[in-house]
C-alpha positions in Angstrom: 7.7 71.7 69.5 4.9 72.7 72.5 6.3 73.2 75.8 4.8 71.0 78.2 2.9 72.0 81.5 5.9 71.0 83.7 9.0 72.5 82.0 10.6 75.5 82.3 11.6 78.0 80.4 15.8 79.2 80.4 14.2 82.5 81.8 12.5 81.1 84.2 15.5 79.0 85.5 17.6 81.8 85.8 14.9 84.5 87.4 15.2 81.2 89.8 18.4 81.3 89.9 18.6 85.2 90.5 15.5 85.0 93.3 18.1 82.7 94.7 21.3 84.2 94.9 19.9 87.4 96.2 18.2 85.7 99.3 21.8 84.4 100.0 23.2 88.1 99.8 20.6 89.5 102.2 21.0 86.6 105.0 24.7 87.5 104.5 24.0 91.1 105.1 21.7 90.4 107.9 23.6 88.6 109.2 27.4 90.8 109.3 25.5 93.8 110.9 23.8 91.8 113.6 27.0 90.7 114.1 28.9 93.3 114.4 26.2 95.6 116.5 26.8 92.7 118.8 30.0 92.5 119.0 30.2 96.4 118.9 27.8 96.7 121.7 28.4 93.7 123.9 29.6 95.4 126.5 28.0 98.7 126.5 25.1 96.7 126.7 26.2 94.8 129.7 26.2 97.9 132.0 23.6 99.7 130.4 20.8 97.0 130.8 21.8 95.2 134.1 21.2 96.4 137.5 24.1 96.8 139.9 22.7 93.2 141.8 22.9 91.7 138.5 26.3 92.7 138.0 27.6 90.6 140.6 25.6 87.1 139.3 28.1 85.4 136.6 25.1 83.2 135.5 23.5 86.3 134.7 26.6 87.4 132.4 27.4 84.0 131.3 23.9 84.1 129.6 24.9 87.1 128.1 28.1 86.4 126.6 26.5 82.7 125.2 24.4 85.4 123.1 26.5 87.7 122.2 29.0 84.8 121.0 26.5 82.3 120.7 24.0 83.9 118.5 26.6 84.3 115.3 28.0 81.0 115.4 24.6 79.6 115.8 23.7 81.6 112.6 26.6 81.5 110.7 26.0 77.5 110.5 22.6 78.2 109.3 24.2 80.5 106.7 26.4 77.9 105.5 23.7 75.8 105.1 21.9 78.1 103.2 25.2 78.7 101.0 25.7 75.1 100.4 21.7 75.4 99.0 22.5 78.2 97.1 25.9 76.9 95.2 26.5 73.1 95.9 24.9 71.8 92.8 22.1 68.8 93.8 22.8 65.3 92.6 18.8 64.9 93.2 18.0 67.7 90.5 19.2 65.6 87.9 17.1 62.5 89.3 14.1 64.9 89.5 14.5 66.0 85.9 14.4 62.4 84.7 11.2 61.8 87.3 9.2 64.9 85.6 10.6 63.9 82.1 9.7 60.4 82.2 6.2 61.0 83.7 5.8 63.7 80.9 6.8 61.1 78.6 4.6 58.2 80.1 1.2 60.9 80.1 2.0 61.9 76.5 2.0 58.1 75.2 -1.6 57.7 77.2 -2.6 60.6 75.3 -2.0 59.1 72.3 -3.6 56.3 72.5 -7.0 57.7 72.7 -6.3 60.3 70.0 
């Protein structure tokens, strides 16, 4: 039987597959050590960077604490997105498999008929 132009070998599904799963492992790795280096360095950072005027504004250090806390939780939903992607299987792959199939199907009777 000759493979068509739209399908897809096993190998190729699962080089997919791989290509997939380790795009999720280096967000995930990304994203711990940003984490922690700003956790780590939160405050260090604080003293370091601000003047001794600046010091005295909380608006100025409420802006950095939304960042240093703000940053991973905004990310970490993005993550889970990107895990739910990754390992939640897709009720619309199966509907997309019997879209390709069926058009296969319909372009290989057409063919036919002028054969």
């Amino acid at each position: 039987m000759k493979k068509g132009p739209y399908e897809t070998t096993q190998l190729e599904r699962a080089q997919s597959r791989v290509r997939q799963l380790k795009g999720f492992y280096k967000h995930v790795t990304v994203y711990v050590l940003v984490t922690m280096a700003l956790l780590l360095f939160a405050k260090k950072v604080t003293f370091v960077l601000l003047s001794k005027e600046a010091l005295g504004n909380p608006d100025f250090l409420e802006w950095i604490n939304w960042n240093v806390y703000g940053t991973p939780i905004i990310w970490g939903i993005a993550l889970l997105i990107h895990a739910c992607y990754v390992y939640v299987p897709s009720p619309f792959k199966k509907w997309e498999k019997r879209k390709i199939k069926a058009y296969m199907d319909k372009d290989q009777g057409e063919t036919n008929k002028f054969v």
